[in-house]
PAGUTOR-461161 format. One record per residue (C-alpha): residue number from 0; x, y, z. Coordinates in steps of 0.25 Angstrom, whole numbers, plus 2048, in hexadecimal, padded with zeros to 3 digits. Example, Ala and Ser with C-alpha at 12.3 -4.5 7.8 and 13.67 -1.06 7.14 Angstrom:
<atoms>
0 / 831 / 7EE / 81F
1 / 837 / 7FC / 81D
</atoms>
This chain:
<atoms>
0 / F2D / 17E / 783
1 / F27 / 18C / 780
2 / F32 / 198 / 77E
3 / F32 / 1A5 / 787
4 / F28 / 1AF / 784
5 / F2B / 1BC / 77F
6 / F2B / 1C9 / 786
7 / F23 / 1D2 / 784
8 / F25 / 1DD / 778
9 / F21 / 1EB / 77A
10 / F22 / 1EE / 76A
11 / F16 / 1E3 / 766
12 / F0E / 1EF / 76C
13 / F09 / 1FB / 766
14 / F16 / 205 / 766
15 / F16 / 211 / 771
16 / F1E / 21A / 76A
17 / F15 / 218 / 75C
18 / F09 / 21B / 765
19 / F0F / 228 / 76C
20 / F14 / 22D / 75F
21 / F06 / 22C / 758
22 / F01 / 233 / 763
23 / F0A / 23E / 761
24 / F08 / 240 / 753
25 / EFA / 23F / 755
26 / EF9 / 24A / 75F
27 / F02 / 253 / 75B
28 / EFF / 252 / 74A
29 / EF2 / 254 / 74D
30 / EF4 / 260 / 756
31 / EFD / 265 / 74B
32 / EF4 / 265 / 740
33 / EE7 / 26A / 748
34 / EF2 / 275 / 74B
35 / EF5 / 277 / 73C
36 / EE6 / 276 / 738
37 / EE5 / 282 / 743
38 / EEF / 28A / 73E
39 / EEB / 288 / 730
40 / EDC / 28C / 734
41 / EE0 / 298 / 73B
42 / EE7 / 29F / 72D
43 / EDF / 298 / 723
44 / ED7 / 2A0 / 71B
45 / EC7 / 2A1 / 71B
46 / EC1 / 29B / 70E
47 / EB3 / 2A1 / 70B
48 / EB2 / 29C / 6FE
49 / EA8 / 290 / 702
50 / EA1 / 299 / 70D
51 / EA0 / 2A7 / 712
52 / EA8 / 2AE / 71D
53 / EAA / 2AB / 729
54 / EA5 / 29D / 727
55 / EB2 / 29B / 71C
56 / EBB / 28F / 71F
57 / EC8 / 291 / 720
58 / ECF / 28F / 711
59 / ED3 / 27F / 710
60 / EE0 / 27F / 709
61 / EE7 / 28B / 713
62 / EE1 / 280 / 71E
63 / EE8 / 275 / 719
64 / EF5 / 27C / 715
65 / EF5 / 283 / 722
66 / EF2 / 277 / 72A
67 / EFD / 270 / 721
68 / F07 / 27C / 725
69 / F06 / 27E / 734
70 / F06 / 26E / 733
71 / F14 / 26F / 72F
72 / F18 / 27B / 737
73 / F16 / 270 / 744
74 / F1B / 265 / 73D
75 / F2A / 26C / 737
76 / F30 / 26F / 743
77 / F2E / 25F / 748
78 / F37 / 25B / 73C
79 / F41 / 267 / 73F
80 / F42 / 264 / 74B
81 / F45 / 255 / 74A
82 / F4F / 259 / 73E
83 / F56 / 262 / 748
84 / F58 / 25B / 753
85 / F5E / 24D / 74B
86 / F67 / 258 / 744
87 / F6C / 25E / 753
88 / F6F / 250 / 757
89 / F78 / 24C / 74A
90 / F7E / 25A / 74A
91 / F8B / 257 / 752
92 / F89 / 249 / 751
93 / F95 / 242 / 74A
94 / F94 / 233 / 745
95 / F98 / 227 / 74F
96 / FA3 / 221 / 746
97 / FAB / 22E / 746
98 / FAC / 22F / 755
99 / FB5 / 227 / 75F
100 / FA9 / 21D / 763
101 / FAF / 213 / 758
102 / FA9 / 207 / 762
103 / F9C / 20D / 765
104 / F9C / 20F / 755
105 / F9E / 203 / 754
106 / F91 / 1FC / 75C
107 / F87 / 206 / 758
108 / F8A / 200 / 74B
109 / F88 / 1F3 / 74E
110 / F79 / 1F9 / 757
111 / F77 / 200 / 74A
112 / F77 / 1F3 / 741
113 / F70 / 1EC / 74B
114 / F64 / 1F3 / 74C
115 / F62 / 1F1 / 73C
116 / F5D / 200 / 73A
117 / F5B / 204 / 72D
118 / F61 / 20E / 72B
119 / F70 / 20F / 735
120 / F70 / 21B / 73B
121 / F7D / 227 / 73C
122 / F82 / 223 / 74A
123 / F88 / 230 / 74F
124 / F8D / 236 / 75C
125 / F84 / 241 / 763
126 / F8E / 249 / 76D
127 / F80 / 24F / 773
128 / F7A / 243 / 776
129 / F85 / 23D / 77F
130 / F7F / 232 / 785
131 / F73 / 230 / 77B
132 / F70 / 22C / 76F
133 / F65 / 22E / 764
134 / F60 / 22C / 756
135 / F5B / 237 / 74D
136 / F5F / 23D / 73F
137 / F55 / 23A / 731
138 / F4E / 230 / 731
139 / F55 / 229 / 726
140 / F62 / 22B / 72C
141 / F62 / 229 / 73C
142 / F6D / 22E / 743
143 / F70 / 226 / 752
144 / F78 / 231 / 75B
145 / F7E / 22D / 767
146 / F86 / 235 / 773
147 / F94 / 232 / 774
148 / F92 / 22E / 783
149 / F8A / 224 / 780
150 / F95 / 21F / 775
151 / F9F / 220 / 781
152 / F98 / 215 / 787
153 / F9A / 20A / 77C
154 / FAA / 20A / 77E
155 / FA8 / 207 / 78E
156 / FA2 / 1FB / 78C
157 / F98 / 1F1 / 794
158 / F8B / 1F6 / 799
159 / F8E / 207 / 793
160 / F91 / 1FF / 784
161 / F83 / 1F8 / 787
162 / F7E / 205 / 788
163 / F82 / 20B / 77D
164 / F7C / 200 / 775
165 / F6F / 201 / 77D
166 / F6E / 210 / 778
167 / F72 / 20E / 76A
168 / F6A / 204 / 768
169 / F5E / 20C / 76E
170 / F62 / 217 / 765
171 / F61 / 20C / 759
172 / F53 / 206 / 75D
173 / F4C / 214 / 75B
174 / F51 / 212 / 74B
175 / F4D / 204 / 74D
176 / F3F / 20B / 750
177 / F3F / 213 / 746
178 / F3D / 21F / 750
179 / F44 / 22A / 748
180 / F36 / 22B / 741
181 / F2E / 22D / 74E
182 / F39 / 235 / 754
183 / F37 / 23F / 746
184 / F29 / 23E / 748
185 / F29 / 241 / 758
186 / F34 / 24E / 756
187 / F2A / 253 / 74C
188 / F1C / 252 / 754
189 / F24 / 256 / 761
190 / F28 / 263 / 759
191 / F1C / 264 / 753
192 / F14 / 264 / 761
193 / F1B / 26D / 768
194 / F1D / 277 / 75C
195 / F0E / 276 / 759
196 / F0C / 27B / 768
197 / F14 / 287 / 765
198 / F10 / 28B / 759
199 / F01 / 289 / 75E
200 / F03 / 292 / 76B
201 / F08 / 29E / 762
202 / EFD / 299 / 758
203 / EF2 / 29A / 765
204 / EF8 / 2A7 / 767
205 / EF7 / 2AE / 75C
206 / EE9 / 2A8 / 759
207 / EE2 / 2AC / 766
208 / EE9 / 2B9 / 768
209 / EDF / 2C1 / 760
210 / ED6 / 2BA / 767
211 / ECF / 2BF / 775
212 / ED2 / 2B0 / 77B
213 / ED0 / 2AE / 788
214 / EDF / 2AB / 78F
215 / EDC / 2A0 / 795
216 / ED8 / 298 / 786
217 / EE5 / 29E / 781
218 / EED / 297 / 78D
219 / EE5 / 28A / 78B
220 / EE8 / 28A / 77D
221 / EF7 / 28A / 77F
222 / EF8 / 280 / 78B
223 / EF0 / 276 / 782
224 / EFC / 279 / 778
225 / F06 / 276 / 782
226 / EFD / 26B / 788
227 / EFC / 263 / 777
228 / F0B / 266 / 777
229 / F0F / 25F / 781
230 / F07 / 254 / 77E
231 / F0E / 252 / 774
232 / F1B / 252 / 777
233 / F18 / 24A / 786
234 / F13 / 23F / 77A
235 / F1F / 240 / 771
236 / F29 / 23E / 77D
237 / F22 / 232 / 782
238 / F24 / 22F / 774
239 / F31 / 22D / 776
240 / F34 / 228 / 782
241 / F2D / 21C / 77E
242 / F35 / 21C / 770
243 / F41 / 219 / 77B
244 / F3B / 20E / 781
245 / F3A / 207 / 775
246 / F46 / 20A / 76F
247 / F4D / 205 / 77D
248 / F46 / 1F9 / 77A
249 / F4A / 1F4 / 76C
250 / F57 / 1F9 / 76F
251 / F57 / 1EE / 77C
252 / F55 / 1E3 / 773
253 / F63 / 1E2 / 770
254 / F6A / 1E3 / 77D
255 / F5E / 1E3 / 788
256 / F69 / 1E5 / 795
257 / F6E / 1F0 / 78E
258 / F62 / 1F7 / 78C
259 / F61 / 1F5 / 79C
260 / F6D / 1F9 / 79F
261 / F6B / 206 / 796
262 / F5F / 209 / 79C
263 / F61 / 206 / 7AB
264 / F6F / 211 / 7A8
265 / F65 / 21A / 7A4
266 / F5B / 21A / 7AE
267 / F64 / 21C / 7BA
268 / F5D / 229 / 7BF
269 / F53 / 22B / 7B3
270 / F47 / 22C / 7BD
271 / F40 / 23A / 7B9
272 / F31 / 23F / 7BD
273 / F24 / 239 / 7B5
274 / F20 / 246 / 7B0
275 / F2F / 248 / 7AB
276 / F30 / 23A / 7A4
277 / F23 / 23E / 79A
278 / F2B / 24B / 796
279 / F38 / 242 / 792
280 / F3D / 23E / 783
281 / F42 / 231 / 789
282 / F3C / 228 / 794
283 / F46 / 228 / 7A1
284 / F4F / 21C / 7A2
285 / F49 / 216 / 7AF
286 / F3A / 216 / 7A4
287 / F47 / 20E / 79A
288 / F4C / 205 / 7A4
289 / F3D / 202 / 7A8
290 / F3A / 1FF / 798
291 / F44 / 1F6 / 796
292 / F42 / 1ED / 7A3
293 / F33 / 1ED / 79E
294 / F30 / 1F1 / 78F
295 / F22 / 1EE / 791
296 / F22 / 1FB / 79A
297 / F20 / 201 / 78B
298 / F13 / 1FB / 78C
299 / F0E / 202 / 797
300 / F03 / 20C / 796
301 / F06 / 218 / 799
302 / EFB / 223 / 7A0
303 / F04 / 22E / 79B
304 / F05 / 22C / 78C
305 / EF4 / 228 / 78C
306 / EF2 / 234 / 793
307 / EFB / 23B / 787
308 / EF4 / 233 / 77C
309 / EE4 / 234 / 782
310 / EE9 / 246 / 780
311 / EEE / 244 / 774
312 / EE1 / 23D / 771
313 / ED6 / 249 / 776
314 / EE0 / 253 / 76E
315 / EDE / 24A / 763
316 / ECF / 24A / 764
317 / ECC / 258 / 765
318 / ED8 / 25C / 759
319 / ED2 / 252 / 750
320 / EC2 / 255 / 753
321 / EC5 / 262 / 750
322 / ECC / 260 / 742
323 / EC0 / 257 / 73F
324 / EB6 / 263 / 744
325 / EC0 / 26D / 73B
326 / EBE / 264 / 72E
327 / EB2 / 25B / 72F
328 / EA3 / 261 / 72C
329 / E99 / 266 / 733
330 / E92 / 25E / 73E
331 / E9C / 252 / 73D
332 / EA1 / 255 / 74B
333 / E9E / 248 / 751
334 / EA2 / 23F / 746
335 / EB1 / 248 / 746
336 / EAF / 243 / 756
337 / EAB / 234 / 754
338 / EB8 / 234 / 74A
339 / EC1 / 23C / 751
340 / EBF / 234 / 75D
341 / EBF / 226 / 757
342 / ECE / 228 / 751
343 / ED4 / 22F / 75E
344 / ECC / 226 / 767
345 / ED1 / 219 / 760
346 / EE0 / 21F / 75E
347 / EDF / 223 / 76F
348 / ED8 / 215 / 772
349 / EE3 / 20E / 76A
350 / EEF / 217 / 773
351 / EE9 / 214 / 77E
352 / EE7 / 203 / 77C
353 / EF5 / 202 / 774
354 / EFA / 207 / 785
355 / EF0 / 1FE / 78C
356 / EF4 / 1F2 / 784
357 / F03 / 1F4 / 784
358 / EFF / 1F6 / 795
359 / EFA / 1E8 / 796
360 / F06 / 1E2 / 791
361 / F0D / 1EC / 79B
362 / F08 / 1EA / 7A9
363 / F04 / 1DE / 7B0
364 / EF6 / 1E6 / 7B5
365 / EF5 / 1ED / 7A5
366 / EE6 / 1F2 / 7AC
367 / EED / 1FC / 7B3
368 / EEF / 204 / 7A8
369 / EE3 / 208 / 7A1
370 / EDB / 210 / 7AC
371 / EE8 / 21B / 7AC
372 / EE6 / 218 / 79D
373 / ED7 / 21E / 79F
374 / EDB / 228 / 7A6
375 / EE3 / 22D / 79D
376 / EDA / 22D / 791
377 / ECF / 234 / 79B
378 / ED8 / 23D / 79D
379 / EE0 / 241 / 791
380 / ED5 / 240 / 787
381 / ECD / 24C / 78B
382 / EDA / 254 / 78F
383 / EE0 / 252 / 782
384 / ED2 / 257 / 77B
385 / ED5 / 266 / 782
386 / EE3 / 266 / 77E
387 / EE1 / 265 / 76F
388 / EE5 / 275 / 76E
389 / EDF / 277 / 75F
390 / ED1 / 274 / 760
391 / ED0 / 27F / 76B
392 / ED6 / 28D / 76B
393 / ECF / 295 / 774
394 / EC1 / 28E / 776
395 / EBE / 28A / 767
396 / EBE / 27D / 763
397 / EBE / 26F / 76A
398 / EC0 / 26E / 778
399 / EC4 / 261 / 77B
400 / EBC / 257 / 782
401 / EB2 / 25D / 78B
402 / EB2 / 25B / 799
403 / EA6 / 254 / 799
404 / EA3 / 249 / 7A6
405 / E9A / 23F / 79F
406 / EA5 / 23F / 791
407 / EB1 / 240 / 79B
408 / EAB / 234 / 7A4
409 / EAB / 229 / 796
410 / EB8 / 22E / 792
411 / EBD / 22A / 7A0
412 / EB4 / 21D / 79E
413 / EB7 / 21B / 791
414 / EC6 / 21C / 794
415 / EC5 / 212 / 79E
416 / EBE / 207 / 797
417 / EC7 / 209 / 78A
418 / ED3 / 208 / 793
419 / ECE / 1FC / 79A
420 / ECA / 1F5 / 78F
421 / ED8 / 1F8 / 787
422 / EE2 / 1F2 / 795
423 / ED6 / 1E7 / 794
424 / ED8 / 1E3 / 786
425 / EE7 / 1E4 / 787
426 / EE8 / 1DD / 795
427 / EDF / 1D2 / 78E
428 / EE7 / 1CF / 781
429 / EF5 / 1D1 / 78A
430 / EF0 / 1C3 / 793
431 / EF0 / 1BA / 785
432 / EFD / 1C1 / 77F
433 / F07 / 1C5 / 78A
434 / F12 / 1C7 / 782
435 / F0B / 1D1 / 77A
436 / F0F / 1C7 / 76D
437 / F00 / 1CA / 767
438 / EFF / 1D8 / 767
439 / EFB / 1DA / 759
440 / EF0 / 1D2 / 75B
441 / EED / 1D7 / 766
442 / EEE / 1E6 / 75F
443 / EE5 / 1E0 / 753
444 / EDA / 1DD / 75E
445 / EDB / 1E8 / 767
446 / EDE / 1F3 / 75E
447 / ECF / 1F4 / 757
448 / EC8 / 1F1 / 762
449 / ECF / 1FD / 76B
450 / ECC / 206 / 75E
451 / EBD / 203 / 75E
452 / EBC / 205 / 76B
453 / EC4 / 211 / 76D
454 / EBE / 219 / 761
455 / EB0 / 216 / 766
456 / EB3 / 21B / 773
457 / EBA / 229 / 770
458 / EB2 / 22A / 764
459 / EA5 / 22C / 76C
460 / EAF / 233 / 777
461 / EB2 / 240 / 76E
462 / EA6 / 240 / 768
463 / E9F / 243 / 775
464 / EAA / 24C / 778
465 / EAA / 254 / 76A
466 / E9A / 252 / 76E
467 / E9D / 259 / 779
468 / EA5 / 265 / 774
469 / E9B / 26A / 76A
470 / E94 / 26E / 778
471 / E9E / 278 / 779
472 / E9A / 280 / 76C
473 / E8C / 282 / 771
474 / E8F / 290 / 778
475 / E90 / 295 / 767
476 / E87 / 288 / 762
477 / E7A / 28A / 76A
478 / E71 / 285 / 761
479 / E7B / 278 / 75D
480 / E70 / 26B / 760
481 / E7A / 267 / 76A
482 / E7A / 274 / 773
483 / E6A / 275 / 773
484 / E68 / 267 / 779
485 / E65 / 269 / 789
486 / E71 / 25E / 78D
487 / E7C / 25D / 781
488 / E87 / 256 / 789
489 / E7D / 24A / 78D
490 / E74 / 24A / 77E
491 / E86 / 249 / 779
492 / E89 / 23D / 784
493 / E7A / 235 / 77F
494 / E7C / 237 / 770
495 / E8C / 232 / 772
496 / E84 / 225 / 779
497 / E7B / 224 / 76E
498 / E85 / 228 / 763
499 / E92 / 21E / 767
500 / E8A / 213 / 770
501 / E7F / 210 / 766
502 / E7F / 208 / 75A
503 / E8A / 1FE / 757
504 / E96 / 204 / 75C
505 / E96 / 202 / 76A
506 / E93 / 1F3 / 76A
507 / E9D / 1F3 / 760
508 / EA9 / 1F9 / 769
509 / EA3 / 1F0 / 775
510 / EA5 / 1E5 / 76F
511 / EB4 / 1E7 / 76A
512 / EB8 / 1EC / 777
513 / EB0 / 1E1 / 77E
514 / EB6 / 1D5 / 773
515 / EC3 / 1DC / 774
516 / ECA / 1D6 / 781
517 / EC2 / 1C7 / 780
518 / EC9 / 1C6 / 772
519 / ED6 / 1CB / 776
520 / ED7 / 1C0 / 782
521 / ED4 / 1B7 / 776
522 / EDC / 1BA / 76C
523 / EEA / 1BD / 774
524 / EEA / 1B0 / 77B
525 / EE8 / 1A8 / 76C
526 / EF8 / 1A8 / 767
527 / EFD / 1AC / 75A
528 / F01 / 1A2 / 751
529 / F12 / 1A0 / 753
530 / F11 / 1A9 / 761
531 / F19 / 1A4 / 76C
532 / F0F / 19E / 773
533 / F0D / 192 / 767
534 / F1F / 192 / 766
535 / F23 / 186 / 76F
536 / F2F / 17D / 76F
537 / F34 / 170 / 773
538 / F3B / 16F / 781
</atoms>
């Protein structure tokens, strides 16, 4: 007789936490060295031996050495700061064997060598953490600290010893994980973010004081500061909460009730407000319990953190188009767009499909998702633009994507397609493979043709954007060919048409995202040789 299916696994998808984390890096690395690259601009000396002044550019090697300086100036205090705080926590820590939690000594051990790490970690006692427990120190000697109230609970026995276990073996999943590494990595870019802001507030400061600068562009200036920090720390918090939920997970495997029982303890009274939960380093225990009822909750797509990666996407666009513009040469401005749009276009279409995909494993109606998912890449996409801080101080530069009906109507249109056709794709390959058994195939299918589509579409989206902005140097440009043609915004929308829907290209992405969900419905419903759908037995 055929055996039991399996349940569905939440890891065969693409991980959260990896996906929040290069988002993180993304935004704030790249923010850090346009910052750098500023700074380094701003006390770099002219070179006129190749041209005569004022036209001198500025001396290469003090750029790059500059750049390379203030680089490190936002990076260092990351890694002191991470250093620090593991040194705080071991400071009047003393080991576990030397204590009178001989019995509680004893089962971590025996957790310890059941979790095969390795490299075993220096079990010690954290008086400050009472109740808790965490893992830090170098990453090639971790330390696990735990509070000596959650010790006391291993010698009362039954369901507190269970909790103890529960916690422990949580504490050992994020070693499992390998999260000492990201953690590193987050403490750095967290620090980094938020000292970068600082640091570009003085710099602002001091740039445009000298300067008769309207008030109002000095205030707009520092509240898109603010606004770009906080994006980035909103980001790595979410982060981590996720990170908890799937360290809950692995350690459930073990003792599954127990994982209940611990997280049913700690959701008594853990109800908070929404705005309040995206502000917290671990999700509430109610969000727990909930999680480990129903992993494939992890799965659900979240508005919230597509709303956080379509900003971090327009601050990417305008950061990276005007590096391009800083370093390309003259009159390569719409290739630098076509490119520039292609690479954070497809890395944003493959955010948002990686959330509608997992969503159609999730819910029972996965359509629902993807209009909220529109919205927010309607949404976010041009609000991040005007928040990228360093591509305009006071009126100079880039300003984000204009607020244009026509170019703002095909974003809103094209978001709604591409998100329809990503739940649709999904929802199609989730009724031949259930389970979620064939993912990587899945992945292997789906990937490309959310890449081709995705590039195509934001590619000729920012270059009618960027088209669009050079409208704005026409007051000193008059006699550009763009600012002497009688209607520039519709001679920009007929040449986008003719440039992007011309020639072999478009019927090229038609017909990957028309082929795309008729094969999907094909290939999941044709098992993979020694699946569980060919494994019978004798009854």
């Amino acid at each position: 007789m055929s055996g039991p299916r399996p349940t569905l696994d939440v890891r065969a998808f693409p991980s959260d936490p990896s996906l929040l984390l290069i988002l993180l890096a993304a935004g704030v690395l790249l923010s850090d060295l346009f910052f750098a690259l500023w700074l380094a601009e701003l006390n770099a000396p002219l070179d006129c031996s190749s041209a005569t002044y004022p036209a001198c550019p500025k001396d290469a090697g003090a750029m790059f050495s500059g750049t390379v300086t203030h680089l490190l100036q936002v990076l260092t205090p990351g890694m002191g700061m991470y250093a620090l705080s593991a040194w705080l926590r071991r400071r009047r820590a003393v080991p576990l064997r030397d204590t009178a939690f001989q019995g509680a000594a004893e089962t971590v051990e025996r957790l310890v060598g059941q979790a095969g790490l390795g490299r075993r970690p220096t079990v010690l006692v954290g008086r400050r953490l009472r109740s808790g427990a965490c893992v830090t120190g170098p990453l090639g000697g971790p330390h696990l600290l735990l509070g000596p109230e959650l010790l006391a609970l291993h010698d009362k026995g039954g369901q507190q010893r269970r909790v103890f276990e529960t916690v422990v073996r949580h504490e050992l999943a994020h070693l499992q994980s390998g999260d000492l590494r990201p953690q590193l990595l987050t403490t750095l870019l967290r620090w980094s973010n938020l000292y970068a802001g600082a640091f570009a507030v003085f710099a602002l400061t001091l740039t445009l004081s000298g300067d008769d600068i309207p008030a109002g562009d000095y205030l707009f200036s520092v509240v898109r500061v603010v606004l770009l920090a906080l994006l980035g720390e909103l980001i790595a918090r979410a982060y981590l909460r996720v990170r908890e939920h799937h360290a809950d997970l692995r350690a459930g495997t073990a003792d599954p009730e127990g994982l209940l029982a611990t997280m049913r303890a700690g959701a008594a009274g853990a109800a908070g407000p929404g705005l309040r939960v995206w502000l917290r380093h671990h999700p509430l225990g109610s969000d727990r319990l909930a999680v480990a009822l129903a992993p494939s909750r992890l799965l659900a797509s979240s508005p919230g953190r597509l709303l956080l990666g379509a900003t971090v996407a327009g601050v990417l666009l305008a950061t990276l188009q005007d590096l391009l513009l800083r370093i390309a040469a003259p009159g390569s401005g719409v290739s630098t767009a076509i490119l520039c749009g292609a690479v954070i276009g497809t890395a944003l279409t493959l955010f948002f499909a990686f959330s509608l995909w997992g969503h159609a494993w999730h819910a029972d109606a996965p359509g629902r998702a993807w209009p909220a998912a529109a919205a927010a890449l309607t949404v976010g996409l041009p609000v991040g633009s005007h928040l990228a801080v360093f591509t305009r101080v006071s009126g100079r530069g880039l300003t984000g994507i204009p607020p244009n009906p026509l170019l703002l109507a095909v974003l809103a249109g094209g978001a709604l397609l591409l998100c329809g056709w990503l739940a649709a794709l999904g929802a199609a390959w989730r009724r031949g493979d259930p389970q979620a058994r064939r993912v990587p195939r899945f992945l292997a299918l789906a990937v490309p043709a959310a890449c081709a589509v995705g590039g195509w579409l934001f590619a000729m989206f920012w270059t009618w954007a960027a088209s669009l902005l050079g409208l704005s140097f026409c007051p000193d440009f008059p006699d550009a060919p763009l600012c002497r043609l009688a209607d520039p915004e519709r001679r920009i929308a007929v040449s986008m048409l003719a440039t992007f829907g011309s020639g072999p290209v478009l019927p090229a992405v038609v017909l990957v995202a028309s082929a795309a969900i008729p094969l999907a419905l094909f290939l999941a419903r044709r098992p993979e040789r020694g699946g569980w759908e060919d494994q019978t037995g004798s009854g």
